[in-house]
C-alpha positions in Angstrom: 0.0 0.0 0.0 1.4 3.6 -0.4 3.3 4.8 2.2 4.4 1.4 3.4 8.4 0.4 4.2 9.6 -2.3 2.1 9.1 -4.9 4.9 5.7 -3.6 5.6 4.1 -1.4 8.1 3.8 2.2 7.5 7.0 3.8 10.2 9.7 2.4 11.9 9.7 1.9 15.2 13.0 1.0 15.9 16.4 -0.1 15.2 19.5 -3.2 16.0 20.1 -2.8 19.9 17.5 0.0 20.5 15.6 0.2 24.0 14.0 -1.6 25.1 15.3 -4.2 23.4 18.3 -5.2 25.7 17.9 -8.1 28.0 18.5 -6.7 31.5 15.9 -3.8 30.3 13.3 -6.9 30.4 15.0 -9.3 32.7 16.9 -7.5 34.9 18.3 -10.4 37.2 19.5 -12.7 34.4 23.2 -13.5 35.0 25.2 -11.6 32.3 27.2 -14.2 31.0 27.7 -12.6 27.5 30.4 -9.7 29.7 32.6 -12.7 29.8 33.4 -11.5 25.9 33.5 -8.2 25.9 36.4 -6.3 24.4 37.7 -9.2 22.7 40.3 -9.3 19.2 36.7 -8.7 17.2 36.4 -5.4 18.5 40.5 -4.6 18.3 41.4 -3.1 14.7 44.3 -3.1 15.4 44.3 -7.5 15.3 45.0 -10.6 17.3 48.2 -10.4 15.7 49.7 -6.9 16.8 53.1 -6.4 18.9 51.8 -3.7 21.1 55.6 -4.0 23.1 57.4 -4.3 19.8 55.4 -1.0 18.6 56.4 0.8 21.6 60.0 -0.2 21.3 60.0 2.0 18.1 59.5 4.9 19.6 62.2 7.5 20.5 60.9 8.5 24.0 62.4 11.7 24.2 60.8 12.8 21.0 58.1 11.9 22.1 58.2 13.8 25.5 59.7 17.4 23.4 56.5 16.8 21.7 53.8 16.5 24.2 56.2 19.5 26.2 55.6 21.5 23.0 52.2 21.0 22.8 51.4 21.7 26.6 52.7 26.0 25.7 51.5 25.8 22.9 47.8 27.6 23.7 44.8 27.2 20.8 41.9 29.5 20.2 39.3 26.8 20.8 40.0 25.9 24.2 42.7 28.5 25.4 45.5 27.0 28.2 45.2 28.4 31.9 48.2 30.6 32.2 49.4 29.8 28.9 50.2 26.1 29.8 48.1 23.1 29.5 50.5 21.2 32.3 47.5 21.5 35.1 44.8 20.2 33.1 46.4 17.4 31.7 47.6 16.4 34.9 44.2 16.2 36.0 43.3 14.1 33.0 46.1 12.0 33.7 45.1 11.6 37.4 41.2 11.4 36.7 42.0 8.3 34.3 44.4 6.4 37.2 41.9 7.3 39.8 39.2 5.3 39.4 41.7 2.3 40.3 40.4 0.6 43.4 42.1 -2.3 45.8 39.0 -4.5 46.3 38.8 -5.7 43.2 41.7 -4.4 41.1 39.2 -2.7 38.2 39.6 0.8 37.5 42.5 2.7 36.8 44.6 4.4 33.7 45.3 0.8 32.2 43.0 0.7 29.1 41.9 4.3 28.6 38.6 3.8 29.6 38.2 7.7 30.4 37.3 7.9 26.3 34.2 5.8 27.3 31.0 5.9 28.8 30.1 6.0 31.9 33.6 7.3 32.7 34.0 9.8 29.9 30.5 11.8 31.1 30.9 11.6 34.6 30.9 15.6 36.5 33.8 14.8 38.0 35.5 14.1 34.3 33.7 17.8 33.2 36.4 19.0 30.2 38.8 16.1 30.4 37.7 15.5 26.8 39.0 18.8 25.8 42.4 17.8 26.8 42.0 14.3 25.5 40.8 16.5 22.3 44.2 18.3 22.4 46.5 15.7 22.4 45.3 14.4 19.6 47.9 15.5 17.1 50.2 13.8 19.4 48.1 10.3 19.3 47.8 10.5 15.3 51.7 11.0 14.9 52.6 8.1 16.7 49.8 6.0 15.7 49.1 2.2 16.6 52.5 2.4 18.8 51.4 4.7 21.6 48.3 3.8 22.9 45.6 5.9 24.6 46.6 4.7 28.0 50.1 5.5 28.0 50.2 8.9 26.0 47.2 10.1 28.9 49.6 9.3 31.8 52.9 10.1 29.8 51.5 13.7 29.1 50.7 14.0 33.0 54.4 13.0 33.7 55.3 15.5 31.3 53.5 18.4 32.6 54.9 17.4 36.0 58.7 17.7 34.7 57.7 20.8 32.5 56.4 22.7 36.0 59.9 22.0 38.2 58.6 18.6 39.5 61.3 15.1 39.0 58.6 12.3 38.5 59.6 8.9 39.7 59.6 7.3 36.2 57.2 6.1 33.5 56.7 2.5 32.5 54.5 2.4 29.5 52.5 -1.1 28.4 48.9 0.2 28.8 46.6 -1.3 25.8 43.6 0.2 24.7 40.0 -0.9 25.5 38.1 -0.5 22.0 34.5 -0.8 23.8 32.9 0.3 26.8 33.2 -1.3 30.1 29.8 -2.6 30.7 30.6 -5.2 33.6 32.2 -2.8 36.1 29.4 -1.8 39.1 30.5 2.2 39.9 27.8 2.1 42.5 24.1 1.4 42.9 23.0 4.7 42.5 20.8 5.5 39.2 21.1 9.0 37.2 18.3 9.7 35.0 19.3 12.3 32.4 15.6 13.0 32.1 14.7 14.2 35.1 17.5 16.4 36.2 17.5 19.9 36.9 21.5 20.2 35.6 24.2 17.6 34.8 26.0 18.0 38.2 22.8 15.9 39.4 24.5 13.0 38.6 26.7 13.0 41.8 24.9 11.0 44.3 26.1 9.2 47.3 22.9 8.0 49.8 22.9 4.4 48.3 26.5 4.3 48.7 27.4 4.5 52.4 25.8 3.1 55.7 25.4 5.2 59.3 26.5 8.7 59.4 29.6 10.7 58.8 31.7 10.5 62.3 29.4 7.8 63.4 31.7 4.6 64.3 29.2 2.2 61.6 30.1 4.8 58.9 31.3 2.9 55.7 31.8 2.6 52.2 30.4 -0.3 49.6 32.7 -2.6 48.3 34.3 -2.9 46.4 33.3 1.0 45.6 36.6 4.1 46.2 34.7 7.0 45.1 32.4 8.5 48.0 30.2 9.9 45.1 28.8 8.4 42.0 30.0 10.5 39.3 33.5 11.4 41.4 36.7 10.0 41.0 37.5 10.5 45.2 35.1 13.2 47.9 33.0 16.5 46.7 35.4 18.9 47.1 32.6 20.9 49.2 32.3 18.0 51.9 30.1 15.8 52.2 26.8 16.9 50.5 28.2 20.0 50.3 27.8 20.9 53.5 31.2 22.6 54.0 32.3 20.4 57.3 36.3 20.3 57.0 36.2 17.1 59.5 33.6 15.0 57.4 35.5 15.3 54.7 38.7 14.1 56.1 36.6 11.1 56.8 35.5 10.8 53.4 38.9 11.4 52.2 40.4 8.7 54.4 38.3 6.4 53.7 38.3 6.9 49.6 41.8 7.0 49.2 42.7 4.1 51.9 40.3 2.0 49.0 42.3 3.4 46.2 45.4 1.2 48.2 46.9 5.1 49.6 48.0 5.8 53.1 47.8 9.0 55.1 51.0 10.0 53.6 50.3 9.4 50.3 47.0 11.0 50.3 48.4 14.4 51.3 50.8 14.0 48.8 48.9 12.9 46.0 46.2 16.6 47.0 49.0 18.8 48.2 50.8 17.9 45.3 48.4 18.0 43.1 46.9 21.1 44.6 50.4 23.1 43.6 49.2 23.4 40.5 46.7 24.7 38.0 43.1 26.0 38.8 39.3 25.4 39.8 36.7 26.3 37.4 33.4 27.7 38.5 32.6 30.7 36.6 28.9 29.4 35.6 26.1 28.6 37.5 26.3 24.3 36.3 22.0 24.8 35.0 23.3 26.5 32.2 26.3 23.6 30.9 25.0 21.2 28.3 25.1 17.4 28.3 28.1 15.3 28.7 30.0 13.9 26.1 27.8 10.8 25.7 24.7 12.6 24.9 25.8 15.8 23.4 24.6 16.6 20.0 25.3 14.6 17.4 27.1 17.8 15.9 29.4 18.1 19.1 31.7 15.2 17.8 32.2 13.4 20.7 32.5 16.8 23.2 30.4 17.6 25.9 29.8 20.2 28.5 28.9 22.8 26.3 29.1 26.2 28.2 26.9 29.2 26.5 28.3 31.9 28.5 30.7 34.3 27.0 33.3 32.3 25.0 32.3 28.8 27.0 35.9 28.7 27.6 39.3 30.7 29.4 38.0 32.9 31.8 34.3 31.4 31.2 35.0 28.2 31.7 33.0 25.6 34.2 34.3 22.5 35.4 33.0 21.5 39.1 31.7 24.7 39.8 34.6 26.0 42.1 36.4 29.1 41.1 40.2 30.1 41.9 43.6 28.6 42.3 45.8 27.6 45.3 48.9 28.8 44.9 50.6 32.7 44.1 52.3 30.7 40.9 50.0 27.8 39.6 52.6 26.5 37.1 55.8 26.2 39.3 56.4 23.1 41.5 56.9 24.7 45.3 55.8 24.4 48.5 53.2 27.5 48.5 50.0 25.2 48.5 51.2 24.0 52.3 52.5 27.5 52.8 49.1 29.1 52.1 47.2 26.7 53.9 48.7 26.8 57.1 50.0 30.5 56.8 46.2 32.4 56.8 43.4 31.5 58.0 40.1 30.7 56.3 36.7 31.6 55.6 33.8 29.9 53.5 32.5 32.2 50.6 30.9 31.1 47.3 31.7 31.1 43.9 30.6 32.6 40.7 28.5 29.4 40.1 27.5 29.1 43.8 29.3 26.3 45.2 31.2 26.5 48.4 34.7 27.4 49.0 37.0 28.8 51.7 39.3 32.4 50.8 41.8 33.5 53.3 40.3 35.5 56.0 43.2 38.6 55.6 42.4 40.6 52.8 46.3 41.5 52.4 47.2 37.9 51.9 49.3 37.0 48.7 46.7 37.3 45.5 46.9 34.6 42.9 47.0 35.9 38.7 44.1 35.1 36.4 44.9 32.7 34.1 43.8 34.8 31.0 43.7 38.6 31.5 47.4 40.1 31.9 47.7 42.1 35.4 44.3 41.1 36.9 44.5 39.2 40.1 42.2 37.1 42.5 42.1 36.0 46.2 43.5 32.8 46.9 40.6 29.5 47.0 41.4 26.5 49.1 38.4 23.8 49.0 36.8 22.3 52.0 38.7 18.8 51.2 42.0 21.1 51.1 40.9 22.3 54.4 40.2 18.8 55.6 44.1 17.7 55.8 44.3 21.3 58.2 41.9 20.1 60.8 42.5 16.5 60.6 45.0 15.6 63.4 47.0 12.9 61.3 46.9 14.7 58.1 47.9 17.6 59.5 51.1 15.8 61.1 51.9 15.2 57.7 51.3 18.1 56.2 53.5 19.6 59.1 56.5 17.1 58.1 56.1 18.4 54.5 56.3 22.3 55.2 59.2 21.6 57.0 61.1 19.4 54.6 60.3 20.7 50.8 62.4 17.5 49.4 60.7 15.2 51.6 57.5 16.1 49.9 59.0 16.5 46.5 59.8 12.7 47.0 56.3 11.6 48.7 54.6 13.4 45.4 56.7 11.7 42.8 56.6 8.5 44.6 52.9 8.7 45.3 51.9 9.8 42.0 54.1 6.7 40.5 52.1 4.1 42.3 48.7 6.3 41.5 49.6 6.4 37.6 50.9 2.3 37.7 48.8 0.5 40.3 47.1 -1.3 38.0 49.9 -2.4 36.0 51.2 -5.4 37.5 54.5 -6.5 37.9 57.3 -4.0 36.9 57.8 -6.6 33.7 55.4 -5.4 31.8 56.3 -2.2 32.0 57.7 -1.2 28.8 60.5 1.5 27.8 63.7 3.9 29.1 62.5 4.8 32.1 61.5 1.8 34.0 64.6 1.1 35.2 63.9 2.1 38.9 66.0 0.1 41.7 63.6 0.2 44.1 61.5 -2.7 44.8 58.7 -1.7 45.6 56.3 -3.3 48.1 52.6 -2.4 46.4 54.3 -4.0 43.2 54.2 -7.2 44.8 57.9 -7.8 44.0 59.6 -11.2 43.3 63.1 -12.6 43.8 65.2 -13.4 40.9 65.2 -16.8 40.2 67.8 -19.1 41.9 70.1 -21.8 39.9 69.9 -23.3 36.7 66.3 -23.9 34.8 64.7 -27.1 35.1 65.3 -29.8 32.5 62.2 -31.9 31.0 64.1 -34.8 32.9 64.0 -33.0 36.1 60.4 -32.3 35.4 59.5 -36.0 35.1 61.4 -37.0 38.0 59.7 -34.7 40.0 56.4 -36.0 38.6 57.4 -39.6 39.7 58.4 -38.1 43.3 54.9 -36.0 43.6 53.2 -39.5 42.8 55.1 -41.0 45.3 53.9 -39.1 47.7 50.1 -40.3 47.9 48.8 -37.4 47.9 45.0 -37.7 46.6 44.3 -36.1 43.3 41.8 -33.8 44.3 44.0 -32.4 47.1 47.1 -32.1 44.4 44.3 -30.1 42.3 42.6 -27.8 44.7 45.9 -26.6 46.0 47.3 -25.7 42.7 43.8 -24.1 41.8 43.9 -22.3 44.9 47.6 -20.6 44.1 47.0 -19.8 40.9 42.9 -18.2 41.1 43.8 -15.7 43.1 44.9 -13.6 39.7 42.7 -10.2 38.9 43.4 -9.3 35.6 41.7 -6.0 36.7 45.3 -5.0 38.3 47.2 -8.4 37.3 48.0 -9.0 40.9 47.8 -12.7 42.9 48.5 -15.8 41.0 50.9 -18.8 41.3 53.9 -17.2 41.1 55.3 -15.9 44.4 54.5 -19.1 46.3 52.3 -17.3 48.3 50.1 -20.0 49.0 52.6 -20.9 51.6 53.0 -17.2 53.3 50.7 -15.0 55.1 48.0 -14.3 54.8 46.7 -16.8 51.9 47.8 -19.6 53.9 45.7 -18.6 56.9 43.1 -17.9 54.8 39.8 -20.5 55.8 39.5 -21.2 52.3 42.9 -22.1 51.5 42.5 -25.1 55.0 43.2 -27.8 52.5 46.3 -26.3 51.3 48.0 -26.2 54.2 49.3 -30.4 54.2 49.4 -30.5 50.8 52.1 -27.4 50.7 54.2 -28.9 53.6 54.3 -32.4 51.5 55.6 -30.4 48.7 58.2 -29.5 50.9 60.0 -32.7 51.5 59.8 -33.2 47.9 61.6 -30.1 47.1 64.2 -30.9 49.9 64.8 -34.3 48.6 64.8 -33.1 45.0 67.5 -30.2 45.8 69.8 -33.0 47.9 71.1 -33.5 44.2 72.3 -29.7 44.2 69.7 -28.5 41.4 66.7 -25.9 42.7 62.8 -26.0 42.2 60.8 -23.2 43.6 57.9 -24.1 46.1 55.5 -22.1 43.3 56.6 -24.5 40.9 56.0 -27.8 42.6 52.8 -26.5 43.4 51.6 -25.9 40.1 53.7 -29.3 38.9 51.7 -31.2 41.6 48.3 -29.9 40.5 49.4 -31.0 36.9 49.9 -34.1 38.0 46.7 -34.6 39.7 45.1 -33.9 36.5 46.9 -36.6 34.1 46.1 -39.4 36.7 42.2 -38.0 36.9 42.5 -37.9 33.7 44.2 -41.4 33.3 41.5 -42.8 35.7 38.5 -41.5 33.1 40.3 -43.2 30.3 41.7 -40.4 28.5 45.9 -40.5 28.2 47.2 -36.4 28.6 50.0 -34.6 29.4 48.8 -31.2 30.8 51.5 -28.6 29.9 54.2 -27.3 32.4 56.1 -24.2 32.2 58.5 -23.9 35.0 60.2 -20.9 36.1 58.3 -19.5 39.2 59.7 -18.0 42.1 59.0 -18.2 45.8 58.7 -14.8 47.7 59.4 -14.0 51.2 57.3 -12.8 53.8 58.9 -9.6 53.7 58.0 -8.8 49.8 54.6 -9.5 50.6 52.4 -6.8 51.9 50.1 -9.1 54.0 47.2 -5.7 54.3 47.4 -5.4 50.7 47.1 -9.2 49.6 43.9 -9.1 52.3 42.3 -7.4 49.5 42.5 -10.9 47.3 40.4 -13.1 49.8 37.1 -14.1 48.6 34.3 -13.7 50.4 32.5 -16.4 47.9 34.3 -18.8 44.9 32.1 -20.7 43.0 35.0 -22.6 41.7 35.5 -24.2 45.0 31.7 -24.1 45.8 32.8 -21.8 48.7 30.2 -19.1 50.3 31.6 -17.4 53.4 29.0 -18.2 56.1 28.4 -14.2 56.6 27.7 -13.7 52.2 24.4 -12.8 52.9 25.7 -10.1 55.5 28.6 -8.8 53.1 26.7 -9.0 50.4 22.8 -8.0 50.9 20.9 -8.9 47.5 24.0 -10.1 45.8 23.5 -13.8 44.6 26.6 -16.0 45.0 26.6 -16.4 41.2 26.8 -12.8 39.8 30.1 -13.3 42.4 31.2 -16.2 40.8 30.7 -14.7 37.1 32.9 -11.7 38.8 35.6 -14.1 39.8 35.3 -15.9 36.5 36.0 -11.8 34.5 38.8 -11.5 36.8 40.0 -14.4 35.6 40.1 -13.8 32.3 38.0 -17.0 31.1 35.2 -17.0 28.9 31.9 -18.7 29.3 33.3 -22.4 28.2 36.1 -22.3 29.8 34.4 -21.2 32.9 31.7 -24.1 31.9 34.5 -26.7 31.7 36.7 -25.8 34.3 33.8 -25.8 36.8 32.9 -29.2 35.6 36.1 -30.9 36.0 36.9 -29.0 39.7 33.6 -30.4 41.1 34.2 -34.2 39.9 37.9 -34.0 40.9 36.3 -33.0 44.3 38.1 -29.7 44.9 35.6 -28.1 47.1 37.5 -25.9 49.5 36.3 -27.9 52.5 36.5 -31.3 50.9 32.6 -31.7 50.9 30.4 -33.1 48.2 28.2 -30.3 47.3 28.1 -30.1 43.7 30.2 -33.1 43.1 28.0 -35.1 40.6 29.9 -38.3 40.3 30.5 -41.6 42.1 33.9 -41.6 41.0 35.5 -38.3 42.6 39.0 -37.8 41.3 38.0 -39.3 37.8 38.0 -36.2 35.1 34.7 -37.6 33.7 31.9 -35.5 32.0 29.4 -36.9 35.1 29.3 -33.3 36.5 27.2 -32.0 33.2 25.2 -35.6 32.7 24.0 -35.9 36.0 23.2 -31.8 36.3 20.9 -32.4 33.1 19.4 -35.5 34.1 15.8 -35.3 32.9 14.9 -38.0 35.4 15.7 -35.5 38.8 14.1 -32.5 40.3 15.8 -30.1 42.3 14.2 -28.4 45.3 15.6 -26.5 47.9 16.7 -27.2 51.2 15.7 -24.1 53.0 14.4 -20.7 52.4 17.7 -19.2 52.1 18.1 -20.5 48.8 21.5 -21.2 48.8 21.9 -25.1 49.0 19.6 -27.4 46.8 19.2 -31.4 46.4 18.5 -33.6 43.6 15.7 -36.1 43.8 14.6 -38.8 41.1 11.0 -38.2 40.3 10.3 -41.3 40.1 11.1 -43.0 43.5 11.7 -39.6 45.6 15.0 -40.5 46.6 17.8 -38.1 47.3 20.8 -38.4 45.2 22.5 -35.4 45.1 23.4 -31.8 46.7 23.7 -28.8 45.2 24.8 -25.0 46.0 24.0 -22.3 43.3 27.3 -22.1 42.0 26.0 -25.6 40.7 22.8 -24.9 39.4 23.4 -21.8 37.3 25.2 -24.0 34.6 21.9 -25.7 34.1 19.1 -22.9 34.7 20.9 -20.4 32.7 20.2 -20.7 29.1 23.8 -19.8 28.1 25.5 -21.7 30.1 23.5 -25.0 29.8 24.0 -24.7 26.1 27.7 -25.4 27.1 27.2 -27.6 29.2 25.1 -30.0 26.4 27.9 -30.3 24.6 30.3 -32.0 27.5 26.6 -33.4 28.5 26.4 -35.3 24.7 27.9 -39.1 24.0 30.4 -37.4 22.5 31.5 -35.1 25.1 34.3 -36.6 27.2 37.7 -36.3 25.1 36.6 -32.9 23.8 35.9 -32.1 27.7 39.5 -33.1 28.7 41.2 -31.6 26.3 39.4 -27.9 27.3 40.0 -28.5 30.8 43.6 -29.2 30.3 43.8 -26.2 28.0 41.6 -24.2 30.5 43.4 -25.3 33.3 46.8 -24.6 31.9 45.4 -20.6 31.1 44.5 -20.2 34.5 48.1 -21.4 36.1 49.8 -19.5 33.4 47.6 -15.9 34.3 50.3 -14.3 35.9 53.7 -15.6 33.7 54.0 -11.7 32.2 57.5 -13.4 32.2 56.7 -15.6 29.4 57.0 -14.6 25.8 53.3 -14.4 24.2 51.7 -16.3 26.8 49.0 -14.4 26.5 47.0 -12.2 23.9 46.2 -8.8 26.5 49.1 -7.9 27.9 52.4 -6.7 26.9 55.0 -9.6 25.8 58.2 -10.3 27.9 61.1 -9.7 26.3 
């Protein structure tokens, strides 16, 4: 009929990936398994192929620096530099990206530039970093596919550092791109609705957030949140809510920046430092600025924020609604942020835009120049967080320490800013280029010996294969104790892992989790005692994995299926000393599925949080994707590695067998599964038929057969067909997950840089 679209009907309605046609909009408690697959080679055009470290390697580094330093003076009509120098703002770019790091679970950080994506990118706390990202994009084009986002953002903040007086620590480049969104990180349960907001700084909440009040002794934080607001990298610089209380946000700020893995001395660093330089910008009320980045006009190209008031930018411009700088001389690297702060006393006032600040109470106190008219000046502007480390009794001893010794902070900033701009990095291998060469070892790297004697030989592989064996040591204790090594890799900050032989050290061996460890690790050491009688060396980290190996050949063996699961040797052991026991706290699960472990106090720790959205967060960390999660689970439960040795979810009558029973008997047609109280956390298995009880069950079970991706993974190990193809992906899975942390290893891994 006329008027009609080809396909029929007379308009379209709606388009590939359009609300509401997303699953969590209808189904919003349906395990997101597809995340496990996100930002994979597909979406890299770049290819599985490319050398990111041999890219790098091209580069002349000091070219490279002249050029950013050149770029940082060199001021543009479109978005005019503060003071003629772009050092300040790109600093905050730089330490806006690193920020969002957080210990808990490792995610965040500078590592994959995720600042260029939503939510990150439109945050108010982000307000015209895209303008600097915008700026530097000469720089990014010259240099192409061998400098990636990541490291030009926190190379450029280095940079501006050196340019302003300040000797960084170093720069280890390595960062690679993300080329999508990160859709699997939680920033916080509060919801911003663009549609119903008065103006875009709506979008910092916090009530969800926190429990009891501010000063209260119940006061805390969500894990594994950092930020005290959604929408903020740390604390409103106006305290909390805005409310101008100098003590309650030294609370906030403790808390916040303890998360982010900084102590006291760090943290008055990292804001005193970063404080020296640069400006706030509050010269419009924030009603007036126009969308972020991510739903700007189509026109904007990507930039957001837009500001109608005068020029939108220099002395117009609005960032977080504060107006003035710190310091007498915002581009110079001194001590006159710590000087002004303790020298004059201060007084709330309000800016241009209306948001709270403090200026110093004498109206002869030093003046600060604007950044764009020549000879105009303005009262100093501290910030009720500034004035936090003043009234704070610990943060004040260190800001006391740092007035009095201008090197001792110089060193505290560089150092601090280091670990801010590299925490997520990993082991100082990866890093990549001339200036990594630092001596110090230090402690929140989680640094490793070098490795002792000669390497071992495939012979002295095998023999210690014949001693482990001799040992009778059950396979499923061999198994869990290698699994438990290795699984406590994050990929989110490539911490934990194997390597280190910190299975054997505090705290991971105290951990409850790890109880079945603990015999299995001493056995290992008689082995490696016997073994080094003959004057060669094996690390403790090896025989572990070695041992685990070997547990999986004989299960293996036992379900009919001859294998020899690859061994790479070449681990380390660590002492106690190189391991920051607070720090490594921080990798203890409170729940893992693998090991059909729930802490007994989940449901306190984690209100609302089901056990398997946990489990499909460990399995992210881990790097695995839905199959090999599928398969790895599979061949854990039947090898009965359960961290307590009981026989929840292990579907077999022949434990320690690596058989495909797990997925045939979770499918069976012929049982029902009911649970056994209301807590809905355990669950048994009863024929139909006859009522009788034949297995138990946890959650971490079930969801490979109620979720409809996962059980159409689990059909295929399930099929008459199924049980070589299911070794052969455990022992390839398996195998991934003890190799997660060998940076050391040449091309062990696609996402990551490649040892030398």
């Amino acid at each position: 009929m006329a008027g009609s679209l080809p396909a029929g009907g007379d308009h379209l309605g709606g388009t590939f990936g359009q609300a509401p046609s997303s699953l969590e909009g209808w189904y919003p408690q349906r395990l997101r398994v597809e995340l496990l697959h996100r930002n994979g080679v597909d979406a890299d055009p770049l290819g599985a192929d490319f050398d990111y470290a041999a890219a790098f390697a091209t580069i002349d580094l000091e070219e490279l620096k002249r050029d950013i330093k050149q770029l940082l003076t060199t001021s543009v009509d479109w978005w005019p530099a503060d003071y003629g120098n772009y050092g300040p703002q790109m600093i905050r770019m730089a330490w806006h990206a690193a920020g969002t790091y957080r210990i808990a679970d490792g995610r965040g950080g500078a590592g994959t530039a995720m600042q260029r994506f939503a939510p990150i990118s439109s945050w108010w706390d982000n307000g015209n970093t895209d303008k600097s990202r915008r700026l530097l994009q000469p720089i990014k084009h010259k240099y192409g596919a061998a400098l990636s986002w990541a490291d030009l953002m926190v190379l450029t903040g280095n940079c501006s550092l050196e340019l302003m007086g300040l000797p960084t620590y170093g720069f280890g480049g390595g960062r690679l791109d993300a080329w999508e969104p990160d859709e699997g990180t939680w920033w916080g349960p509060e919801v911003w609705d663009p549609h119903h907001v008065e103006s875009y700084d709506d979008m910092v909440q916090r009530d969800e957030r926190w429990t009891g009040e501010n000063g209260d002794a119940d006061y805390d934080l969500q894990s594994p949140l950092a930020a005290s607001h959604q929408a903020l990298i740390y604390v409103n610089p106006e305290g909390p809510y805005a409310n101008g209380d100098p003590m309650g946000s030294a609370r906030d700020i403790r808390i916040t920046f303890s998360r982010m893995a900084m102590n006291d001395e760090e943290t008055v660093a990292l804001i005193a430092g970063g404080h020296a330089f640069g400006k706030s910008h509050g010269q419009v009320p924030a009603a007036q600025i126009g969308p972020p980045p991510e739903i700007a006009p189509i026109e904007a190209m990507g930039l957001g924020w837009h500001n109608p008031q005068g020029a939108g930018n220099g002395k117009d411009t609005m960032t977080n609604g504060i107006e003035g700088s710190w310091t007498q001389d915002p581009t110079r690297w001194d001590n006159s942020y710590l000087e002004n702060l303790f020298g004059h006393e201060w007084e709330q006032t309000k800016s241009p835009a209306g948001a709270l600040q403090w200026t110093p109470a004498d109206p002869d106190a030093p003046r600060t120049p604007d950044a764009h008219v020549p000879g105009e000046t303005h009262a100093l502007m501290m910030m009720t967080s500034d004035i936090a480390l003043k009234v704070d009794p610990a943060y004040r001893e260190v800001c006391e320490r740092f007035l009095a010794d201008f090197d001792l902070f110089t060193t505290a900033f560089s150092k601090a800013w280091y670990k801010l701009t590299h925490r997520d990095m990993g082991p100082k291998h990866r890093y990549l280029g001339p200036e990594t060469t630092i001596s110090d070892d230090l402690l929140w790297q989680d640094p490793l010996p070098d490795a002792v004697g000669v390497p071992l030989t495939d012979a002295d592989v095998d023999a210690l294969r014949q001693a482990i064996r001799a040992t009778g040591t059950p396979v499923s204790d061999l198994v869990v104790t290698a699994y438990s090594a290795a699984s406590t890799y994050r990929d989110s900050d490539k911490r934990g892992g194997a390597n280190g032989g910190r299975i054997a050290l505090a705290p991971q061996k105290d951990w409850p989790i790890n109880q079945r460890t603990v015999p299995v690790v001493e056995t290992l050491r008689g082995v490696k005692a016997t073994f080094e009688q003959g004057g060669k060396h094996v690390s403790l980290a090896d025989l572990v994995v070695l041992a685990g190996c070997v547990g999986v050949e004989d299960a293996a063996r036992a379900a009919g299926v001859e294998v020899t699961v690859p061994f790479t040797p070449g681990r380390v052991d660590a002492s106690q000393e190189q391991t920051d026991i607070e720090m490594f706290e921080w990798l203890r699960p409170i729940a893992d599925g693998f090991r059909n472990h729930v802490s007994e106090r989940f449901a306190d720790f984690a209100p609302g949080v089901a056990p398997e959205a946990v489990f499909l967060d460990r399995a992210n960390l881990m790097t695995l994707t839905a199959p090999e999660w599928t398969v790895l689970t599979g061949g854990l439960r039947v090898l009965g590695a359960n961290w307590d040795g009981s026989s929840t979810g292990v579907l077999t009558e022949r434990v320690g067998a690596l058989t495909t029973d797990f997925f045939v008997n979770l499918t069976d047609t012929d049982l029902v599964w009911k649970k056994t109280d209301d807590t809905e956390t355990t669950f048994t298995g009863t024929v139909q038929a006859t009522g009788e009880e034949r297995w138990t069950a946890s959650r971490n079970d079930l969801v490979f057969g109620s979720n409809a991706q996962l059980r159409s993974i689990v059909d295929v190990y399930a099929g008459s067909d199924g049980q070589e193809r299911f070794v052969r992906d455990f022992v390839a899975a398996w195998d991934k997950v003890m190799m997660l942390d060998r940076y050391d290893v040449k091309g062990h891994r696609r996402y990551g840089p490649m040892a030398a």
